[in-house]
C-alpha positions as CSV (number, residue, x, y, z in Angstrom):
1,X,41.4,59.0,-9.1
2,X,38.3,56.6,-10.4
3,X,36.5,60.3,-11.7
4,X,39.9,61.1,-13.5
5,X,39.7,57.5,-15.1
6,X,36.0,58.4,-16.1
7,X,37.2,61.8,-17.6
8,X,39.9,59.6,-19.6
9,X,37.5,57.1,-20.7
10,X,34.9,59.5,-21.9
11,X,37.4,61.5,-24.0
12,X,38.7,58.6,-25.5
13,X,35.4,57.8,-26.5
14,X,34.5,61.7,-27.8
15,X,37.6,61.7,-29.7
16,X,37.0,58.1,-31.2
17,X,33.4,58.9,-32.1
18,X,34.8,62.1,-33.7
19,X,37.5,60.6,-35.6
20,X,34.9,57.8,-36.5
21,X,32.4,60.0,-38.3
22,X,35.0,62.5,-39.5
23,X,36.2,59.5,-41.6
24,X,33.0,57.7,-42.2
25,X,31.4,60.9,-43.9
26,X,34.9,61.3,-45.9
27,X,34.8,58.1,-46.7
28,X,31.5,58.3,-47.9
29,X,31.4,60.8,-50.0
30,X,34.7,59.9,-52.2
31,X,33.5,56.5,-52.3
32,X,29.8,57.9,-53.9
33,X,32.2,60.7,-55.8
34,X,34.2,58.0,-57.4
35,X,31.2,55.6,-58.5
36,X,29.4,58.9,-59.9
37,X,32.0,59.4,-62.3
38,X,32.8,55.7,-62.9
39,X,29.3,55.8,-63.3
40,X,28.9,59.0,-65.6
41,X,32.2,57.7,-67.6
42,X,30.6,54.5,-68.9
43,X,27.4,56.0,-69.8
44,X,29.2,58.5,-71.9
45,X,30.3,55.8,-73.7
46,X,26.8,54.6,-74.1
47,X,25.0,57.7,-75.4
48,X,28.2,58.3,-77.3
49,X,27.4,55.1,-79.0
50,X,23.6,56.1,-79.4
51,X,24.8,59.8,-81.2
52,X,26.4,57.6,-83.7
53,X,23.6,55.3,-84.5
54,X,21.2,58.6,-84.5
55,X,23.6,58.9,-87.0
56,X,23.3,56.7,-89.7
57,X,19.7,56.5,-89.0
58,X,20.3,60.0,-91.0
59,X,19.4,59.2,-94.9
60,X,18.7,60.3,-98.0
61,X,15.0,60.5,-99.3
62,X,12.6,61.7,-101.5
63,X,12.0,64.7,-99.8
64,X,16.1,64.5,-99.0
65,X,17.5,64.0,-95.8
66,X,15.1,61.9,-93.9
67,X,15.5,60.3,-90.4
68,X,14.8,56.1,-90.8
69,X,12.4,55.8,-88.0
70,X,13.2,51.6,-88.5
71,X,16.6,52.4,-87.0
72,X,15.7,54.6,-83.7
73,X,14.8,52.7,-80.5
74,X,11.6,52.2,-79.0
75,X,12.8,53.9,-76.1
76,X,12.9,57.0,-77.8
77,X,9.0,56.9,-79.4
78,X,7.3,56.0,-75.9
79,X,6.8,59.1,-73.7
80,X,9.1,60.4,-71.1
81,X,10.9,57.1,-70.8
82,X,13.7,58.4,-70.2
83,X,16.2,58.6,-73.3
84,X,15.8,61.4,-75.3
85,X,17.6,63.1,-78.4
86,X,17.5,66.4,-80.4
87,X,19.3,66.4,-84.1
88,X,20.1,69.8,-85.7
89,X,21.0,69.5,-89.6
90,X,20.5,72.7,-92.2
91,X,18.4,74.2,-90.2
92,X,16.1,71.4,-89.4
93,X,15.3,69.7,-86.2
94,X,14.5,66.2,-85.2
95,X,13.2,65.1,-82.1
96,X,12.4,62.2,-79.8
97,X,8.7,61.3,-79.4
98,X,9.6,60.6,-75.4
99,X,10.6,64.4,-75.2
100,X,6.8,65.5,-75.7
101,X,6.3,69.0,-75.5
102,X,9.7,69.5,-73.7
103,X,12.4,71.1,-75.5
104,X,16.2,70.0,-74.6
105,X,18.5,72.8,-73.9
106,X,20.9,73.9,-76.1
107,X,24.5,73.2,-75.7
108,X,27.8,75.3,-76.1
109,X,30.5,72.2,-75.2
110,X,31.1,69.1,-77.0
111,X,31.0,65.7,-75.4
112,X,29.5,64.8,-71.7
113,X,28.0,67.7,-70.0
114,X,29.2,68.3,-66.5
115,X,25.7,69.5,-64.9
116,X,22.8,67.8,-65.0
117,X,20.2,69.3,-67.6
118,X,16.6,69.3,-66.4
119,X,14.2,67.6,-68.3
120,X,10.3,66.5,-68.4
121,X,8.5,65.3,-65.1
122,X,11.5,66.7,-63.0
123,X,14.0,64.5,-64.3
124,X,17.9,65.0,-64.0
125,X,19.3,64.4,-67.8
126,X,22.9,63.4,-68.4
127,X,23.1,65.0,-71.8
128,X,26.1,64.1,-74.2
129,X,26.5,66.7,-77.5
130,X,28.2,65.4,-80.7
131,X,28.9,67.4,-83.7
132,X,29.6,65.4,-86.8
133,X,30.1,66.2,-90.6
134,X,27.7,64.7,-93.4
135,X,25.9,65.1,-96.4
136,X,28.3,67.8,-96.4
137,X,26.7,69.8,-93.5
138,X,27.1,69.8,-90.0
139,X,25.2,67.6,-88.2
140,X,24.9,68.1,-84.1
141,X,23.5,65.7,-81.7
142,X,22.5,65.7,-78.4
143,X,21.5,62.7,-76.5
144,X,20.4,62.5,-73.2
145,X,19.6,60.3,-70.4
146,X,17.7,60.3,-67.1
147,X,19.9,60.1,-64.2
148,X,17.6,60.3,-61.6
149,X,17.0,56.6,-60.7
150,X,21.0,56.8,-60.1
151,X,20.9,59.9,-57.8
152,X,17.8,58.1,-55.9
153,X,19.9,55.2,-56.0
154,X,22.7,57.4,-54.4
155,X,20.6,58.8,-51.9
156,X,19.6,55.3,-50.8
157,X,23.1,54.2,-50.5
158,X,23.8,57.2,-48.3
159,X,20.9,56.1,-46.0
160,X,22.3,52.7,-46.0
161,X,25.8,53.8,-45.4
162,X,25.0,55.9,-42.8
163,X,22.7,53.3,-40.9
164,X,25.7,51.0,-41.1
165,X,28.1,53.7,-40.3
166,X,26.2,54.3,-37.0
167,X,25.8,50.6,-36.3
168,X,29.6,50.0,-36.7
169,X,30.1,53.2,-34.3
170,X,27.6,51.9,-32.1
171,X,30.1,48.8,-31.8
172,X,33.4,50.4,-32.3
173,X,32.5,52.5,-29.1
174,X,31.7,50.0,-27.1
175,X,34.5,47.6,-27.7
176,X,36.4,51.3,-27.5
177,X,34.8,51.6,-23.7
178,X,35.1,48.3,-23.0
179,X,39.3,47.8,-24.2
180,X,40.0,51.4,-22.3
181,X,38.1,49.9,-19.1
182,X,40.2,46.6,-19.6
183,X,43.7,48.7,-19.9
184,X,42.9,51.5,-17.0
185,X,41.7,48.7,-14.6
186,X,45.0,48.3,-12.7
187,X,45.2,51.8,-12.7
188,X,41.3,51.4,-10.9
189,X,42.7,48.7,-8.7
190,X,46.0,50.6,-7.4
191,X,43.2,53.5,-6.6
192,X,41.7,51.1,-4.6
193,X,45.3,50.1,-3.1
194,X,46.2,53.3,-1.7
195,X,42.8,54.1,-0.4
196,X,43.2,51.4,2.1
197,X,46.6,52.5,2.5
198,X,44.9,55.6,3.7
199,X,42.7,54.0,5.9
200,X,44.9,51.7,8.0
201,X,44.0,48.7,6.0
202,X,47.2,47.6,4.3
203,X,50.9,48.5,4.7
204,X,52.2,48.1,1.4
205,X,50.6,48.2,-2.5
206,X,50.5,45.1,-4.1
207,X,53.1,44.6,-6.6
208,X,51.8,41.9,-9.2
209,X,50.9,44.7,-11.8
210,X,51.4,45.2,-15.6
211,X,54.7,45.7,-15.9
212,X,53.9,49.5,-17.5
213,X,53.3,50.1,-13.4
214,X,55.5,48.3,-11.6
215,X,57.8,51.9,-11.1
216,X,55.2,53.7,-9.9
217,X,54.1,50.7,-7.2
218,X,57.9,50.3,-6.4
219,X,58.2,53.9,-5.8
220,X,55.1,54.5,-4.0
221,X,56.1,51.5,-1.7
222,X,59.6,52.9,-1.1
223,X,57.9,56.0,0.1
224,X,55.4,54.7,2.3
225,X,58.2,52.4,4.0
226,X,60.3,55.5,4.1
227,X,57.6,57.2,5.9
228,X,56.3,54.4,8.2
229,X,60.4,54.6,8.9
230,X,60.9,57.8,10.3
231,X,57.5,57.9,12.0
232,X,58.7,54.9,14.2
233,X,62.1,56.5,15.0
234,X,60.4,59.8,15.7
235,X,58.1,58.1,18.0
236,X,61.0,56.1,19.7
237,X,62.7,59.3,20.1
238,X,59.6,61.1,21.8
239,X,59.3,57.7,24.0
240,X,62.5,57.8,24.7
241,X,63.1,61.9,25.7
242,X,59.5,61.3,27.6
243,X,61.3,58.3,29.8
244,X,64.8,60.1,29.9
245,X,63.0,63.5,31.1
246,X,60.8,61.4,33.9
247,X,63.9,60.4,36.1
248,X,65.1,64.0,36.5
249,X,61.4,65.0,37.2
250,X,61.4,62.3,40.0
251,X,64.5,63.6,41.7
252,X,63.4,67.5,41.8
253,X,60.0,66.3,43.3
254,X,61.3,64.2,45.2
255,X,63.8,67.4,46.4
256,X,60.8,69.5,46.6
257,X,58.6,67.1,49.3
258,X,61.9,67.1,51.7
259,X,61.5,68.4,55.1
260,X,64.9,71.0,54.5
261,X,61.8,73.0,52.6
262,X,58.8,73.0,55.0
263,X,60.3,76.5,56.9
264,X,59.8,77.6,52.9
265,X,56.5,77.3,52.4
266,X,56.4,79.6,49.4
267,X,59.6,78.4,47.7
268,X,58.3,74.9,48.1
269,X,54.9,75.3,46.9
270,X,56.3,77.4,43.9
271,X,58.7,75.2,43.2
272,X,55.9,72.1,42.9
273,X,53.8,74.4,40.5
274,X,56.2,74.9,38.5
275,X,57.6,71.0,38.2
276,X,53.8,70.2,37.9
277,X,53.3,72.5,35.0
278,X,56.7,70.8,33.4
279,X,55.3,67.5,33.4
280,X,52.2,68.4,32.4
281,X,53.9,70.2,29.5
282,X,56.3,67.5,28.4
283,X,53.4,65.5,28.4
284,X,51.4,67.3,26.2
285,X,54.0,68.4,23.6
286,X,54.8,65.0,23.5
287,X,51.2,63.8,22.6
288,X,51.0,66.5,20.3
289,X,54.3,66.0,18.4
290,X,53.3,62.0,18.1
291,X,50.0,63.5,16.5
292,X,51.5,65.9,14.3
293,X,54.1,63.2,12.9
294,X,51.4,60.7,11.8
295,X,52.1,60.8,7.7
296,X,50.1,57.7,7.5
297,X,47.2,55.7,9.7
298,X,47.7,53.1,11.7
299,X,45.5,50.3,12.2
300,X,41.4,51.5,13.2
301,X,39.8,51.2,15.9
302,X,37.2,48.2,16.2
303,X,34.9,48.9,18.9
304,X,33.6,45.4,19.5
305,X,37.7,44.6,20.0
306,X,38.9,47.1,21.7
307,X,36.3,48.0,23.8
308,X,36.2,44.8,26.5
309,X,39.9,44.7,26.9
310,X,40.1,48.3,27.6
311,X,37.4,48.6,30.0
312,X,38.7,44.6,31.8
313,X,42.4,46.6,32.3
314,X,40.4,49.8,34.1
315,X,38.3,47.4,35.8
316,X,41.9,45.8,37.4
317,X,43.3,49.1,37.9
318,X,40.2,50.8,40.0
319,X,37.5,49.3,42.1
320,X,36.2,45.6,41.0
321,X,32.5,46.4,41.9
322,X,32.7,49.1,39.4
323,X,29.9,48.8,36.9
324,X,31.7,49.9,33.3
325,X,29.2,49.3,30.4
326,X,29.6,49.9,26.9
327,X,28.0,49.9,23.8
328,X,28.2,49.9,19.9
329,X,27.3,48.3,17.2
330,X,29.1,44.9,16.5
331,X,31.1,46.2,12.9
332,X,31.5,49.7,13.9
333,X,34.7,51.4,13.0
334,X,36.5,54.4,13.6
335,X,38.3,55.3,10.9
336,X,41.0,56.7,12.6
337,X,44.3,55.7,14.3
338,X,43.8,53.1,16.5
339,X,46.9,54.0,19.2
340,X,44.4,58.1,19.5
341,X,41.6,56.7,19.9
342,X,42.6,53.9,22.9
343,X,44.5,57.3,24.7
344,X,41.4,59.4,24.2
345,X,39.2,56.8,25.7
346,X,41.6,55.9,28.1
347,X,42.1,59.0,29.8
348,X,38.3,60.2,29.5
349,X,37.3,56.1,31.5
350,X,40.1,56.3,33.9
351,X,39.3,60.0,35.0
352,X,35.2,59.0,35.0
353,X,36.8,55.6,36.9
354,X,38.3,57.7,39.6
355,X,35.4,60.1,40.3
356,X,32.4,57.5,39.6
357,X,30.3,56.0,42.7
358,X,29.1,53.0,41.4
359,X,28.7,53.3,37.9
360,X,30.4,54.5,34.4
361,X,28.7,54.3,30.8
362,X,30.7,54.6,27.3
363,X,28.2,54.4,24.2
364,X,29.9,54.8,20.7
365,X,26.9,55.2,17.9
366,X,27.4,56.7,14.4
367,X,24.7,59.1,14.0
368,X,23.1,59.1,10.4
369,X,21.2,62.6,10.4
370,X,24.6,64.0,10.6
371,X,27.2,61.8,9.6
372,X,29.3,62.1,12.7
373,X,30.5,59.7,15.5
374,X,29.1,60.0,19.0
375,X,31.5,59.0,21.9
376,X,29.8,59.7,25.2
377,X,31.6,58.7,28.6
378,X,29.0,58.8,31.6
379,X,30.1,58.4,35.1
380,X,27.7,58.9,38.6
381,X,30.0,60.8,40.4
382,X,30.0,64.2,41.1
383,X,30.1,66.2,38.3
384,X,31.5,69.7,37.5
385,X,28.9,73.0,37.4
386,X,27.8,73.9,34.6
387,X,29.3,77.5,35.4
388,X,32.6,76.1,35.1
389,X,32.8,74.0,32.0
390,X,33.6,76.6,29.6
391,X,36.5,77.2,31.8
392,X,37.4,73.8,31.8
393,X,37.5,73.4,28.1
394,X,39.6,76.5,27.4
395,X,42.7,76.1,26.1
396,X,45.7,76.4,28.9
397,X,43.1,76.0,31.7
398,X,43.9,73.0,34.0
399,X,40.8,71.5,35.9
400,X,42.3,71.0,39.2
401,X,42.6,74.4,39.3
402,X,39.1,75.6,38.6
403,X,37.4,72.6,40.7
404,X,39.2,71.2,43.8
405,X,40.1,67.2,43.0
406,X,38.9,67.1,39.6
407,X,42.3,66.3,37.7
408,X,40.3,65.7,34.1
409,X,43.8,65.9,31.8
410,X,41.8,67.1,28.9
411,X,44.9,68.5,27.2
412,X,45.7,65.4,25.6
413,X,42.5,64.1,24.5
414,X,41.3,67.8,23.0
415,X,44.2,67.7,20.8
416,X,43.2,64.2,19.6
417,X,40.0,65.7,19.2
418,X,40.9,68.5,17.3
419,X,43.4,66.4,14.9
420,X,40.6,64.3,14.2
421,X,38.2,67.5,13.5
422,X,35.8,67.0,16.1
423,X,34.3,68.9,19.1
424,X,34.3,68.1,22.7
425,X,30.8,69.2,25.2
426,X,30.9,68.4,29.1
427,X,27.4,68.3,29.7
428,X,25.3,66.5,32.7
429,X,25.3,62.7,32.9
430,X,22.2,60.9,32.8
431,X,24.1,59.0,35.9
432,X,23.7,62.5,37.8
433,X,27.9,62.8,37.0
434,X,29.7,64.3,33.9
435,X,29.4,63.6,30.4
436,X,32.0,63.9,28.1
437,X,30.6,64.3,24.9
438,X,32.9,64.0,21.4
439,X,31.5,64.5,17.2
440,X,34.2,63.1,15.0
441,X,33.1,64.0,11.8
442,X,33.0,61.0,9.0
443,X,33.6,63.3,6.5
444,X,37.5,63.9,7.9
445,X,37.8,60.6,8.5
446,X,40.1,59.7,5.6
């Protein structure tokens, strides 16, 4: 789940990040649109203004219509300054000193002129044309105005919007990661929840969450109780057809050892077999249904716990000068159910118990290289050939009957094995016995 929150959070953040500089640059560019033409509408007035004192500075002389130079700005006398005009009257032209050699284009519309005109030393003119009536001629003006300080003032107000544009996305997407990682955090922690649900740590999900979850946790707590349910009465069942089987069991061996049989003995040696082969049966379907029912981990098994009181209860039930050591590392784990793992060392010690001289060794190690647990059980006794170990191991193939008095039982623990994912070796003991040999893979732990 915690990849699926970081998919969640890093589309959040994409799509904000989109949305932010879709709208900045929209925003942008209407706001610089809108103070162009605010811009563009009060300088019309301005030159519009200027047109009509061009004007009157139109009068009569003594060569006739004259233009007063005492009423034209300075601004329009000093060189490429900036402000420029261009009168057209009968045929005659006046124009601005600050044009130089440059010649203003002529104009077809009245009023402010949409584009931008060019002018001397690469400027950008705003041009306004009037067209007025005097002297009884017609008089047209065009006045004009550079425009470039505003579009570099434009462009420097881009640059400025965009710096703060990506400073305020900057924080926006952090406060953006940082409120998403706030909200999905009791979805992080109920991630956490059910993994140690999985692994045997906890029985239930905690149920002081945002109220938006408390369904989901009520739910998901119905069905693990549901579940932890029917697992206990399908154990209790199995327990209880494995104890109501044993009794009738009992009475036919019992019926098979009498004496009425020993002129029989074909029927009676048949007849054992085949009630040795039912237990052995019942037994293992048993073990195997109990394995196949487990919808949820139990508790783990804890070496340094386990271990001590295990091997003190063989200890009682065999020989007391039996020397059974173990070892593992103090906080080792296996992370599977606890209730396998005592019946898979339990039968594996008890059989190396029975056939050991003096001596039996268990070592559980997690190996690194590999990422697998090692379980090795060691025993001094006498061993099985090395010939005959495949045959042990294959499936249906009791050991009794391929080595006389070795009654190993490995039914049970190779299905254990194989529910966990592992593989079982025999192999020959250090101790001069058998070696049992289990990999539990880490990887199928959980």
């Amino acid at each position: 789940m915690k990849p699926a929150l970081n998919s969640i959070q890093q589309r959040l953040s994409l799509g904000l990040i989109g949305v932010v500089i879709l709208v900045g640059l929209l925003l942008a560019q209407v706001s610089l649109w809108v103070f162009d033409q605010g811009l563009r509408r009060y300088l019309n007035t301005h030159l519009q203004e200027e047109s009509e004192t061009l004007l009157a500075a139109l009068v009569r002389g003594p060569n006739g219509i004259e233009l007063d130079p005492q009423r034209i700005g300075s601004s329009y006398r000093r060189p490429f300054s900036g402000y420029y005009f261009l009168i057209d009257f009968d045929g005659k032209q006046w124009r601005s000193r600050s044009l130089w050699d440059h010649q203003l284009p002529q104009t077809n519309t009245r009023g402010l002129q949409a584009d931008l005109q060019d002018g001397p030393e690469a400027q950008q003119l705003l041009v306004y044309s009037a067209q007025f009536r005097r002297f009884g001629k017609t008089i047209v003006i065009q006045v004009a105005q550079d425009y470039t300080p505003m579009l570099d003032n434009f462009r420097r107000m881009q640059w400025m919007g965009a710096g703060l544009g990506l400073a305020a996305l900057i924080i926006l997407v952090l406060l953006q990661r940082y409120l998403v990682a706030r909200s999905l955090r009791p979805l992080e922690d109920l991630r956490l929840q059910i993994a140690q649900l999985q692994q045997g740590q906890r029985t239930t999900l905690a149920t002081s969450v945002p109220e938006e979850l408390q369904p989901l946790v009520a739910q998901l707590n119905r069905l693990t109780q549901h579940t932890e349910d029917r697992l206990k009465r399908s154990r209790n069942a199995l327990g209880n057809l494995g104890h109501a089987l044993k009794t009738p069991l009992a009475i036919l061996f019992s019926l098979a050892n009498r004496h009425e049989l020993n002129n029989q003995p074909a029927l009676r040696d048949n007849l054992r077999t085949q009630l040795q082969q039912m237990q052995e049966r019942i037994s293992r379907e048993l073990a195997r249904a109990r394995l196949a029912g487990e919808a949820l981990p139990g508790a783990h098994f804890h070496c340094a716990t386990e271990l001590p009181d295990l091997i003190s209860t063989l200890q009682l039930i065999h020989r007391r000068d039996l020397q059974i050591q173990w070892s593992a590392p103090d906080k080792l784990r296996l992370p599977w159910d606890r209730e396998d793992i005592l019946e898979l060392l339990g039968n594996l010690l008890d059989n190396a118990c029975k056939w050991a001289r003096q001596q039996v060794q268990v070592s559980i190690a997690q190996l690194p290289a590999s990422q697998q647990f090692e379980l090795v059980i060691e025993d001094d006794g006498p061993g099985i050939a090395e010939a005959e170990r495949e045959q042990v191991l294959s499936r249906g193939t009791r050991i009794d009957e391929q080595v006389q008095g070795h009654g190993l039982g490995l039914g049970i623990v190779r299905d254990i094995v194989e529910h966990c994912g592992g593989t079982l070796q025999l192999q020959q003991s250090s101790l001069d016995g058998l070696a049992v040999v289990i990999h539990l893979p880490a990887a199928n732990a959980d």
